[in-house]
N, C-alpha and C positions, 0 to 999 in steps of 0.2 A: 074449565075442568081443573079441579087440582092435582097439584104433579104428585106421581108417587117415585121416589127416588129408591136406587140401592147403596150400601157404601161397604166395601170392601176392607178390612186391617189384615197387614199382616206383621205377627210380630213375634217376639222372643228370636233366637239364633235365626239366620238361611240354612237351606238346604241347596241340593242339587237339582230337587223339584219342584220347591215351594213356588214357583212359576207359572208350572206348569199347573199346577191348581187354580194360582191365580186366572193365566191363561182358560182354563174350563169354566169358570165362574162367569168369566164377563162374554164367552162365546154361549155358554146358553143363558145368560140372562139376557143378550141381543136376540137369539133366537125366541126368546118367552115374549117377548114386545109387548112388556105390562108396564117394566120400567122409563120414565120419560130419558132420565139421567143415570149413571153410571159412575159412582164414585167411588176414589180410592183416597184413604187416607195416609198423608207420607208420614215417615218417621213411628210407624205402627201407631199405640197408644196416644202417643202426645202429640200427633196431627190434629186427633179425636178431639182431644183437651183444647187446643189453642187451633182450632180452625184451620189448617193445613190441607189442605185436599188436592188430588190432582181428577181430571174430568177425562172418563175411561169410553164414554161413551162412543165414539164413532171409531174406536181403533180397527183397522183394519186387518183382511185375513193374515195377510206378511209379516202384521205386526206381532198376532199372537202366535203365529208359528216362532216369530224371532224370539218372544219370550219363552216358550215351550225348551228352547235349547239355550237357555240363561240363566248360570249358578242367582246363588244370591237373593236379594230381595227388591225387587224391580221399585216399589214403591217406597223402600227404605224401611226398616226394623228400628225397633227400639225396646227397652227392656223398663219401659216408664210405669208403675203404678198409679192408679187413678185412684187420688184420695178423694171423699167427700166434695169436696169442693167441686174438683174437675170431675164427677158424676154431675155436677148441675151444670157445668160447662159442658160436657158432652151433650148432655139432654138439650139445651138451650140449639147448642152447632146445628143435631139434628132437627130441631123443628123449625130452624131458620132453612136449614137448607130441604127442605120436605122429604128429609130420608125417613121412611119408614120400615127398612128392610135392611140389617146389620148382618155382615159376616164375618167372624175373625178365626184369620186362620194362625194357629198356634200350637202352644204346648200348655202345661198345666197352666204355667201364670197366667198366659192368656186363656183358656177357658176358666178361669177363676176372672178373668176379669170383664168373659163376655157374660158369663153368670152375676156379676153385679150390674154390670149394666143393664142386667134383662130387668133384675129387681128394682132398681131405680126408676123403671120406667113405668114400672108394674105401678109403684107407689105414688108416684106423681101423675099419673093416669095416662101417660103418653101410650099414645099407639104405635109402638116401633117392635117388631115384633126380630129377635136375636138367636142365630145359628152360629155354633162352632163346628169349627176344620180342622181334625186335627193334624198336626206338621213336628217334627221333631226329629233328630238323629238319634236321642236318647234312649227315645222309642220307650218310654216310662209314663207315657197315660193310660192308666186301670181300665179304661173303661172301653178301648179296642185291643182286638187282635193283634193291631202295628200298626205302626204312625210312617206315613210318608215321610220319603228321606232318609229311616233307616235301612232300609235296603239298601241302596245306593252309596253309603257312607259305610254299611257293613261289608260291601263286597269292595270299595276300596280297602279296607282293612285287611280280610280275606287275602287280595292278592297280593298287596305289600306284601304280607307275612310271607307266604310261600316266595315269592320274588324275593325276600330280606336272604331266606334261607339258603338259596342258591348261591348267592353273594357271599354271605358272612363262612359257607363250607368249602369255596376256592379256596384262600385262603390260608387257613381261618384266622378269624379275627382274634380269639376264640370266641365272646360273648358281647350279642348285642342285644340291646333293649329299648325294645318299641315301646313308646306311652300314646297309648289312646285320648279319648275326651271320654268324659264318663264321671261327673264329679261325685255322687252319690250311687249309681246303677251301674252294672258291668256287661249289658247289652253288644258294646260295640267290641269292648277286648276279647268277650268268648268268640264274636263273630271272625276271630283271628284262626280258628280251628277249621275255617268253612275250603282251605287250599289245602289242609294237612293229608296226605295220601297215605302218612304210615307211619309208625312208631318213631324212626330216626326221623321224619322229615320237622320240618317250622309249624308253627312252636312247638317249644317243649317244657316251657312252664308259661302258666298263664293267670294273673292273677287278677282277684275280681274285687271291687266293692264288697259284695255280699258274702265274704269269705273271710274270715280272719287273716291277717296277715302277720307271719312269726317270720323275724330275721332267719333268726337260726334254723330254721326247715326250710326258706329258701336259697339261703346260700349249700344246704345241703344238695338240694334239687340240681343247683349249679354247678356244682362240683362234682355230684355223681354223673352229670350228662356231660360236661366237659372230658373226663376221663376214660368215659366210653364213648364217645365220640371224635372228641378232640375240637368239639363249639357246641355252641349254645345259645338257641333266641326266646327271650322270652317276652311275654307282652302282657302289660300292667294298664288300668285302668287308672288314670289321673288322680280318680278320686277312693285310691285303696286305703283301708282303715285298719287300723293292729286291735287287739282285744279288749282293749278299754272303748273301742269306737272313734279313737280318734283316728285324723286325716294322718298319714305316716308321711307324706311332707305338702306343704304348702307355702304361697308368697304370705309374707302378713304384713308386708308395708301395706298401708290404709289407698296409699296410692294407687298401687295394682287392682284395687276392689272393683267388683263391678257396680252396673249401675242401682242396682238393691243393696248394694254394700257389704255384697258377701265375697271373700276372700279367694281371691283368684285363685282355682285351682292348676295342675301343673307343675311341673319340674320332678316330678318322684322318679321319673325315668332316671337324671340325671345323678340324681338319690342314691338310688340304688345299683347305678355302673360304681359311684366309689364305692360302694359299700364293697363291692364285689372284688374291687382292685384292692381294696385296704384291706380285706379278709382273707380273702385265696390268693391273692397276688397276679393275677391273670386283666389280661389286658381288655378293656369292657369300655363301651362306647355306645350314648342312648342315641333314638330317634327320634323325633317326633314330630310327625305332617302335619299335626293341629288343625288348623282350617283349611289344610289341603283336601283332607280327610272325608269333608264336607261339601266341596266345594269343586272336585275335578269332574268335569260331563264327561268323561273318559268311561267314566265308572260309574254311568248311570243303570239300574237294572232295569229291564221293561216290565218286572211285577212291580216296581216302585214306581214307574213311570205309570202306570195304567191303574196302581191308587191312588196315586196325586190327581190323576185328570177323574176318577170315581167321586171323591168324596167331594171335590169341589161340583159338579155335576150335581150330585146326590143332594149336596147342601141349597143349590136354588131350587133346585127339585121340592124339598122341604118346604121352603118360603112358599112356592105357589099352591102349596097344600095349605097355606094356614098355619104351618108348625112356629114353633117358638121357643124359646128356654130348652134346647137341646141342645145334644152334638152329634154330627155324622160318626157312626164308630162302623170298622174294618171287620167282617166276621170272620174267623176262620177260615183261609180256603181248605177247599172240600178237591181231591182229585180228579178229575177231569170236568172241572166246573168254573165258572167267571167268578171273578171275588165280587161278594154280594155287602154292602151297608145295612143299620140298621140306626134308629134314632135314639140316643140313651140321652135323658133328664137331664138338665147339669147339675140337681141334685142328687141321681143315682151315682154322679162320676165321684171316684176315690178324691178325696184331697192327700193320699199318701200315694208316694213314686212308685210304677209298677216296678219291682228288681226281677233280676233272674227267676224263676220259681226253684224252691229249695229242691225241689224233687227233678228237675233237671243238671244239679251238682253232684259231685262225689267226691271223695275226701282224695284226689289225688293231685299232680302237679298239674297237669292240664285237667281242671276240676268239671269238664263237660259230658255230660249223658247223650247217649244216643239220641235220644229224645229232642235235643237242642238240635241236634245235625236236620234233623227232619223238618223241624221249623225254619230253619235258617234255610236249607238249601233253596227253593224252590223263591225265597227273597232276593236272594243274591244272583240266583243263575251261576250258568255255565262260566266257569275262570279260565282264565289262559293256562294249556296245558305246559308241561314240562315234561324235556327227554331228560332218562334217567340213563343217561352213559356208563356203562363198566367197563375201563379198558384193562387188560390184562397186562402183568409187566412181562417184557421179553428182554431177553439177554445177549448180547454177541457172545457168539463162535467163538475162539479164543483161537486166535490168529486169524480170522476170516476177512473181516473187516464187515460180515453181512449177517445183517437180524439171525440168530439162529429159528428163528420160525417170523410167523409176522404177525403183527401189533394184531389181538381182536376187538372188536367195538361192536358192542352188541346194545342197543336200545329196547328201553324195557316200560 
């Protein structure tokens, strides 16, 4: 009997639960008992290309429990393009190893690259039939609701901010600046407003990708909130652009590139504290968790957890129907309902990054619609509360030596 195998990638960035998808895939492809073998390729992509595989088959319950609670990419990621070439190496890998069943879980580059290898396979007549998962913190493919991982990397954001604010208004520092990851999309920096309880609280400017960015109306922002406050936090997406379109700072040593060759984004946080010290003269100091951001199980949400384990499910699910040249995409949740998939083309899928939708922005310094709040909550969950202390001042007696009344503390 010939074997029919499956093989599993996972690639582009980790998440918090890209694992955990993993993990669903290969416990219901053991539960389907159509697969002989069970494969994973390491190094994402370039396992694919040059024969790398690790053998997923007999892992045990403990094991995928253990990966269920495992930042990162268990099988190892990579950001490799598959030219022409290594499409005939891939194809060759699989029909040597009898995979007829491809999964990759990713972000745009990777469902652009399970889309070529569907087509490659399509043309050279193999029978390998290819399913995308999507996975991303960016949370920028078109063609779902939300990408796994961003939940989970949103509500870290989320409580930083609100945590920063408490912090930076003991104090005060007076102004500190969180930088997100977000090279093109401002998904994770809005997700900064998901702790915000009220006008004075964190943040209090927030700046996105998808928004122009003008010095001089943010240092105003700065300096009116500084004034009427006495601090200021604000939280900028890595990848903010000024009104020409360009990146308002980036590395451009060739050195820092990644592995597409594109120019490390980052440091604009740090940007824009001198900007703020050189201009107002006020004392400003960035932050930035980067892959903390991404990567803490602390701050996993359980609507993120419970699509990472859907869509890998959904995605064998697929395969044993026959499906092919698609992606698992995330529908809408509906309130008091399970979050339900559905299968989109990978030629229906955008090859332009989902952003913000214009219609959830407004022209002001925390540029978010209510609209956004409603989306996001229900991603992130519940955040760790904060008491909001008001002590009142009291005075001595004048000669007493004892509180002329006594300290109030009222939580609110």
């Amino acid at each position: 009997m010939t074997a029919r195998n499956i093989l599993v990638v996972q690639g582009g960035g980790p998440t918090q639960v890209l694992n955990t998808t993993l993990a669903a895939i290969v416990e219901q492809a053991q539960e389907a008992g159509v697969w002989t073998r069970i494969l994973g390729s390491r190094s994402g992509m370039r396992g694919l290309a040059f024969g790398n595989m690790a053998d997923l088959t007999t892992l045990m319950a403990r094991d995928l429990a253990g990966l269920r609670a495992t930042p990162g990419a268990a099988l190892g990621s990579s950001r490799y393009k598959l030219s022409e070439a290594d499409l005939d190496l891939a194809a060759e890998r699989l029909s040597a190893l009898q995979v007829k069943d491809v999964m990759l879980i990713g972000g745009n580059g990777t469902m652009r690259a399970a889309e070529a290898l569907s087509q490659h396979c399509l043309r050279i007549g193999a029978a390998v039939r290819v399913i995308g998962v999507p996975k991303t913190v960016d949370n920028d493919i078109a063609a779902t609701d939300r990408c796994p991982g961003y939940g989970s990397a949103a509500r870290y954001i989320a409580q930083a901010t609100s945590d920063l604010g408490m912090d930076v208004s003991s104090l005060p520092q007076p102004v500190s600046i969180l930088e997100t990851m977000g090279r093109s999309v401002g998904w994770l920096a809005a997700a900064a407003v998901g702790g915000k309880r009220d006008q004075d609280a964190a943040p209090h400017v927030v700046l996105l990708p998808e928004k122009a960015f003008v010095l001089d109306r943010f240092l105003g922002y700065v300096d009116a909130c500084v004034r009427r406050l006495g601090w200021c936090v604000v939280v900028a997406a890595e990848g903010i652009r000024d009104e020409q379109g360009r990146c308002v700072y980036q590395v451009e040593d060739p050195a820092q590139a990644d592995a597409l060759k594109r120019p490390i984004p980052g440091g604009v946080g740090q940007y824009l504290a001198e900007a703020v010290a050189g201009s107002l003269k006020l004392r400003c100091r960035s932050e930035k968790p980067g892959l903390l951001g991404r990567a803490s199980m602390q701050h996993v949400s359980q609507q993120d957890r419970a699509d990472a384990e859907l869509v890998g499910s959904e995605g064998v699910r697929a395969l044993l129907e026959g499906h092919t040249q698609c992606m698992v995409a995330l529908r809408p949740l509906q309130p008091g309902q399970s979050a339900s998939c559905e299968l989109i083309a990978f030629d229906r899928i955008s090859a332009e990054e989902r952003h913000v939708p214009a219609a959830w922005i407004c022209d002001e310094q925390v540029p978010l619609r209510p609209a956004f709040l409603e989306y996001l909550k229900p991603l992130i969950g519940e955040l760790a509360s904060h008491a909001q202390p008001r002590f009142q001042d009291y005075s001595l007696a004048s000669g007493s030596g004892t509180p002329e009344r006594e300290r109030e503390h009222v939580i609110h």
